[in-house]
VOPAGU-2260 file (C-alpha; in pm, 1 decimal, decimal comma):
REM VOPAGU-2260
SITE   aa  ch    i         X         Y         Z
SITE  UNK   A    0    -247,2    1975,7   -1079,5
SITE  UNK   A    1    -437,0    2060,1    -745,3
SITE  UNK   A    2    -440,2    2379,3    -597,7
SITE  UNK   A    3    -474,6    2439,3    -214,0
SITE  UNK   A    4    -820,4    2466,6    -247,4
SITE  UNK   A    5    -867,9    2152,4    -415,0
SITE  UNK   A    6    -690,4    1979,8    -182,9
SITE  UNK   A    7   -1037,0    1949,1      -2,2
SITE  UNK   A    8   -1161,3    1801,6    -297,5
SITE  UNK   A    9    -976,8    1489,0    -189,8
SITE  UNK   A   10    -873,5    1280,2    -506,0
SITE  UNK   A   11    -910,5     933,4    -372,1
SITE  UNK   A   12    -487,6     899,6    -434,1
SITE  UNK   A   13    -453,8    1181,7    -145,2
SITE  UNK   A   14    -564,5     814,5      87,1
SITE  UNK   A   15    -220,9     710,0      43,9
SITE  UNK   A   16    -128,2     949,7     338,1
SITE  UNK   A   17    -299,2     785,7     600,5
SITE  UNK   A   18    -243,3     435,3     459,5
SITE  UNK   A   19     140,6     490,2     460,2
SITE  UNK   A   20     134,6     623,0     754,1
SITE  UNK   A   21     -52,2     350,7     917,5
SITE  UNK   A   22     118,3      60,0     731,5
SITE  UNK   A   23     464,6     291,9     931,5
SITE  UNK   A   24     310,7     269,3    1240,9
SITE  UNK   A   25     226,1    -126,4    1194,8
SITE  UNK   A   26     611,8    -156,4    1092,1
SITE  UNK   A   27     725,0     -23,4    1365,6
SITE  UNK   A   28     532,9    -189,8    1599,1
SITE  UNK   A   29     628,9    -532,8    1425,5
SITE  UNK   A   30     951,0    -426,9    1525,0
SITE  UNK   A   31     860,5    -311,7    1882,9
SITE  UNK   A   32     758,9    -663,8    1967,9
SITE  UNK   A   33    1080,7    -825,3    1808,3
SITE  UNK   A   34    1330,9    -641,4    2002,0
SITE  UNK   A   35    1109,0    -613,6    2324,9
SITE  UNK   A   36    1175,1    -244,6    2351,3
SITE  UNK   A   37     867,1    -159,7    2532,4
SITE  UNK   A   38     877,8     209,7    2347,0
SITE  UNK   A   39     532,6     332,3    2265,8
SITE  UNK   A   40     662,3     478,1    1962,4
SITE  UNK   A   41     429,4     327,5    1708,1
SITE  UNK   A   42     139,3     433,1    1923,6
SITE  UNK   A   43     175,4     783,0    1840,7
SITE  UNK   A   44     253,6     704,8    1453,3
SITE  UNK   A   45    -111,3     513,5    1478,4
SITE  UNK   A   46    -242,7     772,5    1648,9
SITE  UNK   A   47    -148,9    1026,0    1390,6
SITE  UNK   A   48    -259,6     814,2    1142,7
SITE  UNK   A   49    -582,5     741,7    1232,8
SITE  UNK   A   50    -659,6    1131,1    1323,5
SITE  UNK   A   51    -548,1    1223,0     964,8
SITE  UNK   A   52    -790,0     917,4     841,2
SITE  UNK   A   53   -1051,3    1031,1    1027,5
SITE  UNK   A   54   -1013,0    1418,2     878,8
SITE  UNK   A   55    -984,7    1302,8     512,8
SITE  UNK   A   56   -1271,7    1043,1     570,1
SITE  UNK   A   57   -1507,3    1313,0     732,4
SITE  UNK   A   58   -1435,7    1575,4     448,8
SITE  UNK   A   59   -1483,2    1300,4     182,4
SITE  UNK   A   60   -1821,1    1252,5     341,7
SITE  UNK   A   61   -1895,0    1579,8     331,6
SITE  UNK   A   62   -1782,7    1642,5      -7,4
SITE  UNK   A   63   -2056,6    1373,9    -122,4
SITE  UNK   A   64   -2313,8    1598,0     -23,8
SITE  UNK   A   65   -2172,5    1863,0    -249,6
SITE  UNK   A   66   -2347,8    1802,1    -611,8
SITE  UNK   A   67   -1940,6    1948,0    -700,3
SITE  UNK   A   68   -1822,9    1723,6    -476,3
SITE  UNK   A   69   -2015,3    1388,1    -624,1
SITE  UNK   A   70   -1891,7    1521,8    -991,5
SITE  UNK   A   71   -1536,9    1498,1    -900,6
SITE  UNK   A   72   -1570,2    1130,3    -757,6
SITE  UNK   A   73   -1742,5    1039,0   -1071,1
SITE  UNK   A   74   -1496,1    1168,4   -1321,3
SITE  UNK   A   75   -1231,4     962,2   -1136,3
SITE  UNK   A   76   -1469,5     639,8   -1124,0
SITE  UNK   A   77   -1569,5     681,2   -1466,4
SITE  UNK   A   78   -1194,2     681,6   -1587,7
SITE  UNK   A   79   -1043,7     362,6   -1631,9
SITE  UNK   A   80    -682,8     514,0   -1535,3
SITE  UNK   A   81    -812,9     688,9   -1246,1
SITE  UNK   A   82   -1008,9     406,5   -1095,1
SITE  UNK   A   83    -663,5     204,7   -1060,9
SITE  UNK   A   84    -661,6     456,6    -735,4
SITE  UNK   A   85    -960,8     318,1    -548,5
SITE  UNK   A   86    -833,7      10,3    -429,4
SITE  UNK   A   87    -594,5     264,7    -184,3
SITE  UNK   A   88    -916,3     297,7       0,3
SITE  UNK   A   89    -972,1     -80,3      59,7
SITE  UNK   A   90    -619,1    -102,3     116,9
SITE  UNK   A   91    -647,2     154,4     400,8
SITE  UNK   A   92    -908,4      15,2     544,9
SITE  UNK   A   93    -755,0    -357,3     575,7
SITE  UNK   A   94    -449,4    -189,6     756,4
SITE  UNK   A   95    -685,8     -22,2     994,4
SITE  UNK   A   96    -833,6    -334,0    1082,8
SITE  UNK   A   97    -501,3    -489,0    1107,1
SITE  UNK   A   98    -365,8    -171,7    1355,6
SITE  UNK   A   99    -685,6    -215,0    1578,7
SITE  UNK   A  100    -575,2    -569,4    1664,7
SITE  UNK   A  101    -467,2    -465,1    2042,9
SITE  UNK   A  102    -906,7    -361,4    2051,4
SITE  UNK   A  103   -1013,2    -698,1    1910,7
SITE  UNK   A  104   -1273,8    -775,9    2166,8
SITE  UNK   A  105   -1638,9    -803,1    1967,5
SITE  UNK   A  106   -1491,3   -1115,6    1727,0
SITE  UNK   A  107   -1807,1   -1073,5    1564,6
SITE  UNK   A  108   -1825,3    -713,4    1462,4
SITE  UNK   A  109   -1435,3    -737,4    1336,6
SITE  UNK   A  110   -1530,5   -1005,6    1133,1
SITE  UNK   A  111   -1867,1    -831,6     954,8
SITE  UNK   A  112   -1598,7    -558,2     911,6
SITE  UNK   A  113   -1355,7    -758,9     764,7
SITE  UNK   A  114   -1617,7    -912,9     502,1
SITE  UNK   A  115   -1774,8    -595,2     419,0
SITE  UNK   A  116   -1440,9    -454,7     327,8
SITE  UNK   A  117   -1367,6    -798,9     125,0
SITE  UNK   A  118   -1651,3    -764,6     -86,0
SITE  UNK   A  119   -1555,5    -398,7    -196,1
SITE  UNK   A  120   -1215,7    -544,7    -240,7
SITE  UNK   A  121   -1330,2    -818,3    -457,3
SITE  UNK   A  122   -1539,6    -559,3    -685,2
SITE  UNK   A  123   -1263,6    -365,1    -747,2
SITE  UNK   A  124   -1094,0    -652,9    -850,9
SITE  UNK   A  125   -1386,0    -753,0   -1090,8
SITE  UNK   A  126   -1478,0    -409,2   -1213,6
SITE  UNK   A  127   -1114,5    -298,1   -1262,0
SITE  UNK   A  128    -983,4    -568,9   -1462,5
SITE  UNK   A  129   -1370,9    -581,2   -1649,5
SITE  UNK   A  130   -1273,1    -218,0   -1764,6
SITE  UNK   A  131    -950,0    -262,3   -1831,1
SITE  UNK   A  132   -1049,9    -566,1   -2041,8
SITE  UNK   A  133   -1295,9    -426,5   -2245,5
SITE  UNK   A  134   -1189,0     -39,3   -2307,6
SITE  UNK   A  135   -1075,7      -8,1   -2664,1
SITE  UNK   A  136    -931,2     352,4   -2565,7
SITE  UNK   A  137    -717,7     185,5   -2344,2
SITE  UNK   A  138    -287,0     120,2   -2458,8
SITE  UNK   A  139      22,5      -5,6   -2340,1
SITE  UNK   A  140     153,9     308,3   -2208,1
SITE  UNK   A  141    -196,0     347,2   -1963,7
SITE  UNK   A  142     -36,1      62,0   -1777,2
SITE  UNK   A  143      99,6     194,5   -1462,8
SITE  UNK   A  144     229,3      76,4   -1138,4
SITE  UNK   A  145     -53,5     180,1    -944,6
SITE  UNK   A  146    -237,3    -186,4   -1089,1
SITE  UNK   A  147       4,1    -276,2    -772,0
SITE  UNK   A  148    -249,4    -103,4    -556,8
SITE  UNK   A  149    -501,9    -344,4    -608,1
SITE  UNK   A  150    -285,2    -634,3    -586,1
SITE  UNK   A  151    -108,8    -553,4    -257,2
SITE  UNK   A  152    -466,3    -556,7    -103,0
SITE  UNK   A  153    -544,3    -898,0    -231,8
SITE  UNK   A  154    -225,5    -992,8     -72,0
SITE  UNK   A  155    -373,5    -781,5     239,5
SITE  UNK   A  156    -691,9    -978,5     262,5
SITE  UNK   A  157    -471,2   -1288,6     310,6
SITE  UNK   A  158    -299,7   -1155,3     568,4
SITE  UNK   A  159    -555,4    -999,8     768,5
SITE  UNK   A  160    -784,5   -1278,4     690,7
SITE  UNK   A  161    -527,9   -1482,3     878,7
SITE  UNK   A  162    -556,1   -1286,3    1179,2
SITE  UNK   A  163    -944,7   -1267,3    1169,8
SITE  UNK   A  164   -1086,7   -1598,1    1003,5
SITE  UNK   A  165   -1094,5   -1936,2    1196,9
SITE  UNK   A  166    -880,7   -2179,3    1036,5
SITE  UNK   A  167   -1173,3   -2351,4     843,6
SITE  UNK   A  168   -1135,9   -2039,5     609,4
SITE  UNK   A  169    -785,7   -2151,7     461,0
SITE  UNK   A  170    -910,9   -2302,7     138,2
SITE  UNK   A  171   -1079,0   -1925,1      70,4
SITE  UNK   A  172    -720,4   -1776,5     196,8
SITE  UNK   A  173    -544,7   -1982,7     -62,3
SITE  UNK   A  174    -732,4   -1927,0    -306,2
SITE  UNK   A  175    -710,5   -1544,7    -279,2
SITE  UNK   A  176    -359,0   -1626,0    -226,5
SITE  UNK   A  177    -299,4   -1818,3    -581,4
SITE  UNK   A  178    -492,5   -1581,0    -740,3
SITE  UNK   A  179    -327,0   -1291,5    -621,9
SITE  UNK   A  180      -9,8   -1434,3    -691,1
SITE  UNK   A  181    -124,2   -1495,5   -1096,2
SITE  UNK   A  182    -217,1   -1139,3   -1149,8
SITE  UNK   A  183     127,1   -1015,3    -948,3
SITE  UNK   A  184     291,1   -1238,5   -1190,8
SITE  UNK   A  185      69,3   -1079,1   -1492,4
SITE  UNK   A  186      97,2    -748,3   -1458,3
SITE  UNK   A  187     450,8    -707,9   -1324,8
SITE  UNK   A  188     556,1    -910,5   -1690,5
SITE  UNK   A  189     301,1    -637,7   -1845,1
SITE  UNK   A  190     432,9    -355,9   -1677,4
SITE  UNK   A  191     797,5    -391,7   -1751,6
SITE  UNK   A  192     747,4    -494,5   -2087,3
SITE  UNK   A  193     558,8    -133,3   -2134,7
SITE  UNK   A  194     861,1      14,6   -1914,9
SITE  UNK   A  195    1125,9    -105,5   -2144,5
SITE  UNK   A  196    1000,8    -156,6   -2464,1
SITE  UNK   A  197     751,8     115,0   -2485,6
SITE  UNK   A  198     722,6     460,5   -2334,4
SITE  UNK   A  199     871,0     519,5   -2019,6
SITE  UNK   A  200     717,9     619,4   -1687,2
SITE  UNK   A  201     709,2    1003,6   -1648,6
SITE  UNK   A  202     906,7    1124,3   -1401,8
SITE  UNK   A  203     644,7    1296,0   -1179,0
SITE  UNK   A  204     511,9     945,2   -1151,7
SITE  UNK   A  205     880,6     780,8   -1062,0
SITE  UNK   A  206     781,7     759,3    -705,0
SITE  UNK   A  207     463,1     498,6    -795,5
SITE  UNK   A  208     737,3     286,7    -882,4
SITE  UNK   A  209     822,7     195,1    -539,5
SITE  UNK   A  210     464,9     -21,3    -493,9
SITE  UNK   A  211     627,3    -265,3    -725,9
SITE  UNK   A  212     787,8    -343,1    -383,1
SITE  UNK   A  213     470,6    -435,0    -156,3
SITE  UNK   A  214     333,0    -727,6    -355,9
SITE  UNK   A  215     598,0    -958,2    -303,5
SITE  UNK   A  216     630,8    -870,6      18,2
SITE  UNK   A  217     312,5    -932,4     116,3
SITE  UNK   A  218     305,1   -1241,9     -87,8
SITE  UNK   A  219     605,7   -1374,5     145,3
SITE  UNK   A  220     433,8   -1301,4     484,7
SITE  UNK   A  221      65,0   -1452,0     336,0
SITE  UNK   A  222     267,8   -1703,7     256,1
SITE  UNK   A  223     466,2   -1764,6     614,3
SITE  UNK   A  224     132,2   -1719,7     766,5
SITE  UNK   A  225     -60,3   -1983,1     551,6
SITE  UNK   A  226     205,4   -2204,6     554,7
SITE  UNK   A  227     272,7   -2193,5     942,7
SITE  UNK   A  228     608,3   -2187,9     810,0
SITE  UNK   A  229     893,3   -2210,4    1061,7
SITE  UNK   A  230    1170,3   -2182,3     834,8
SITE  UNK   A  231    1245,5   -2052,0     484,6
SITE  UNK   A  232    1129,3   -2182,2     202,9
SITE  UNK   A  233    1191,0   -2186,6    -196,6
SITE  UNK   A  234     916,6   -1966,5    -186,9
SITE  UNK   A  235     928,8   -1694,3      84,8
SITE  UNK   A  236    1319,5   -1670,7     -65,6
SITE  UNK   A  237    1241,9   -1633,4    -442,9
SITE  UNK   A  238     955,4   -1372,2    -318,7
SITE  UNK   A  239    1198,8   -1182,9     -83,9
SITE  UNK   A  240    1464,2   -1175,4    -359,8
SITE  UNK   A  241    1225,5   -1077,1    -614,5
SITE  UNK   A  242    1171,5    -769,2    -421,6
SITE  UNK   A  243    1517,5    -702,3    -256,8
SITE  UNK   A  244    1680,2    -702,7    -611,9
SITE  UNK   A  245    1419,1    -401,4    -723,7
SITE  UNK   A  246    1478,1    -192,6    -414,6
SITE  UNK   A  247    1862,6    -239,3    -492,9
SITE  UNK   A  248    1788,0    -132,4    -843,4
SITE  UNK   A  249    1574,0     184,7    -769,3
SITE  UNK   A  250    1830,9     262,8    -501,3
SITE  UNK   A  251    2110,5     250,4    -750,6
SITE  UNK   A  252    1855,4     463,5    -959,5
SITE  UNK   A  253    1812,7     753,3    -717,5
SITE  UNK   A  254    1939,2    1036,7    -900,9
SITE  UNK   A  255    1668,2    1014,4   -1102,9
SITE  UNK   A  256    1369,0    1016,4    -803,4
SITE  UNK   A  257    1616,9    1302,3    -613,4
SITE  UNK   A  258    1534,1    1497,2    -933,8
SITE  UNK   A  259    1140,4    1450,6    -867,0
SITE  UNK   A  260     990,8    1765,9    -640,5
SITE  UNK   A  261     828,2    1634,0    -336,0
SITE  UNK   A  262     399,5    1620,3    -351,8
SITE  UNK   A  263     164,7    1413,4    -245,7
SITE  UNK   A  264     267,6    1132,1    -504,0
SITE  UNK   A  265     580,6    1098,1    -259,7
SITE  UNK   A  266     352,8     933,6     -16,3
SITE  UNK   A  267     426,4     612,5    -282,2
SITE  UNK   A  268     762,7     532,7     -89,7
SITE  UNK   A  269     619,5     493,4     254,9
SITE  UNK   A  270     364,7     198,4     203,4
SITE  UNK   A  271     571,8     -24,1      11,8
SITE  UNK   A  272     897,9      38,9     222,1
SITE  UNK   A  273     664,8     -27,9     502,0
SITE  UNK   A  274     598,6    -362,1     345,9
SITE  UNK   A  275     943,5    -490,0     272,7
SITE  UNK   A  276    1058,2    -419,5     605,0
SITE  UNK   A  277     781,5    -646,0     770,7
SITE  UNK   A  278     898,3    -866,7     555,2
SITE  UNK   A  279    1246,6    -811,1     659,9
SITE  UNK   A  280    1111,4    -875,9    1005,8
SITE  UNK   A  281     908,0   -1208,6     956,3
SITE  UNK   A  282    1248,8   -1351,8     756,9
SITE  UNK   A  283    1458,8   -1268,4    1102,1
SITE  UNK   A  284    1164,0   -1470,8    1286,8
SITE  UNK   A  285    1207,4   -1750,9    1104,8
SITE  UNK   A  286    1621,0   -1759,7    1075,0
SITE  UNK   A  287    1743,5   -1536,8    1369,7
SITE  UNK   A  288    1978,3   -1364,3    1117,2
SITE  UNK   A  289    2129,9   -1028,5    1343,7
SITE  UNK   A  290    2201,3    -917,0     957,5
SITE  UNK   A  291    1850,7    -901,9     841,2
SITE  UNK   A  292    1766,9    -771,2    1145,6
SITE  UNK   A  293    2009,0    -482,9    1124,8
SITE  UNK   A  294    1874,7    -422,0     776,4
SITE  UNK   A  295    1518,7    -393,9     888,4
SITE  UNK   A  296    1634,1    -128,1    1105,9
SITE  UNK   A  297    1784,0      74,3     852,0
SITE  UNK   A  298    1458,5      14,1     666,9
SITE  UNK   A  299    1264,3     129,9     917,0
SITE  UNK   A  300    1435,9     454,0     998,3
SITE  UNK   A  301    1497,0     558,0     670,9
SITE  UNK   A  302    1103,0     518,5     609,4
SITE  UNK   A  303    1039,6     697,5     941,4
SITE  UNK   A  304    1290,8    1001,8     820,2
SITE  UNK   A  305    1072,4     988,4     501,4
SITE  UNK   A  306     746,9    1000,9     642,8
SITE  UNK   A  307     858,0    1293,7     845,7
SITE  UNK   A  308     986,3    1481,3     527,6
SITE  UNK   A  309     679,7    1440,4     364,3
SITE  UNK   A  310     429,2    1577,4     682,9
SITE  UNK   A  311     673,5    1874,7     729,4
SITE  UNK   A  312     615,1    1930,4     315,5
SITE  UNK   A  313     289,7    1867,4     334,4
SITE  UNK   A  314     169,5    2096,1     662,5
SITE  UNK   A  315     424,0    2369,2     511,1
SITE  UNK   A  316     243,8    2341,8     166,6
SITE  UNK   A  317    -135,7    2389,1     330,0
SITE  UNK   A  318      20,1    2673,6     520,9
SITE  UNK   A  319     215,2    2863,5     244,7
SITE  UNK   A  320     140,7    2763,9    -100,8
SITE  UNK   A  321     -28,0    2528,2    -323,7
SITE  UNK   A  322     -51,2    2172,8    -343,5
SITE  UNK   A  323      85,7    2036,9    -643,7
SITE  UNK   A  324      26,6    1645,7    -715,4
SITE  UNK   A  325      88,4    1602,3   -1165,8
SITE  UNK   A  326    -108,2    1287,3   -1305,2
């Protein structure tokens, strides 16, 4: 539990704001360019974003100069559960890079960028799974779907990779690619054997079920990307159906998140929603379906209605009362 105070303490898990609200903004200007609209709609969700970014980041810094302040990071480093969070920051910062493209003028600088933020990507890979391998304290039930994190930003670096790297760099985008795609295919067996078999997810932590959505979907538009693809394949389908059958199955489960009171956790919806719609979007590239396009408007607003729920909680909640986030 965080207090209003500690909200300036900035738990590394509060960076889900800014990167849902950017990975919004990137949906919706996906969707901008599809239907030619012209609106400068996303421009204000990716301004909003990136002042919010800039806030947290600032404090963060400033918070490191605080020997309180370098405590608190530390406890969350040091445990193996709370570490799962860190990736969120890598995360964020691969869907800045990826919102900036309209300012992608110095090709070199974006690219030093782009493998700076690789290389912390790629240690949190290593470390994570080198704790998680190796921590005897560790059980089944510590599995949680915020391992998701870390693989929806190795899908990321494809992706943005893509954009950034000349085509010479393929082989390293596959490979990122294949092995993203083993550990998606690891942990999501791992995760709902836990989910089933063993103790269920709490239900403060319902919400963090949602990122289950963002790996496949990023695995389908790496994919389309890598693939110069130009029409469906066996695998972009079994990807999107993969996560098209889980959203229909937490939708048909919504009593039980309507249940869950709205903090910061909630911020868990908007990413991978994000994610799926793109996804959406890319699949009505390739066939020219009106259907899927339809649906990735629905998608869209009913993230955008979300997102705005959540800032009108959140601002209220800094204004009035506590913060409350439960681990």
């Amino acid at each position: 539990m965080f207090e209003k105070r500690d909200f300036f303490k900035l738990p590394v898990s509060y960076f889900s704001m800014p990167m849902g609200l950017i990975g919004l903004g990137i949906e919706v200007h996906h969707f901008e360019r599809i239907i030619a609209s012209g609106t400068t709609f996303s421009a204000w969700i990716m301004h909003l974003a990136w002042l919010i970014l800039a806030a947290m980041t600032v404090f963060s810094f400033a918070n490191l100069f605080k020997a309180e302040g370098r405590q608190f990071i530390k406890a969350q480093w040091q445990n193996s559960i709370s570490l799962l969070d860190f990736p969120i920051l890598t995360l964020t910062a691969l869907l800045l890079l990826l919102s900036l493209e309209d300012f992608n003028e110095g090709q070199g600088l974006w690219l030093i960028a782009f493998a700076l933020i690789v290389i912390a990507h790629t240690f949190l890979n290593i470390e994570i799974l080198t704790r998680w391998l190796n921590d005897t304290n560790l059980k089944l039930q510590d599995i949680r779907p915020t391992f998701f994190i870390l693989l929806s930003g190795n899908f990321m670096v494809v992706i943005v990779g893509d954009f950034y790297l000349p085509k010479s760099y393929d082989e390293f985008l596959w490979f990122y690619f294949s092995v993203s795609l083993f550990l998606w295919f690891t942990f999501i067996f791992i995760l709902f054997y836990r989910l089933i078999f063993e103790v269920s997810i709490q239900d403060t932590l319902r919400p963090s079920l949602f990122i289950i959505l963002s790996p496949p979907s990023l695995g389908l538009i790496a994919y389309a990307l890598l693939s110069h693809a130009t029409e469906m394949s066996v695998v972009t389908w079994a990807l999107f159906s993969f996560a098209t059958f889980f959203l229909g199955m937490w939708f048909l489960m919504q009593r039980f998140f309507r249940k869950i009171r709205l903090t910061m956790i909630g911020w868990a919806f908007i990413y991978p929603l994000a994610s799926y719609d793109v996804s959406l979007q890319f699949i009505y590239d390739l066939t020219g379906n009106p259907v899927i396009l339809s649906l990735a408007f629905i998608v869209m607003v009913t993230n955008i209605t979300l997102s705005s729920i959540l800032l009108y909680h959140m601002t209220r909640t800094l204004l009035t009362r506590s913060i409350v986030e439960e681990q």
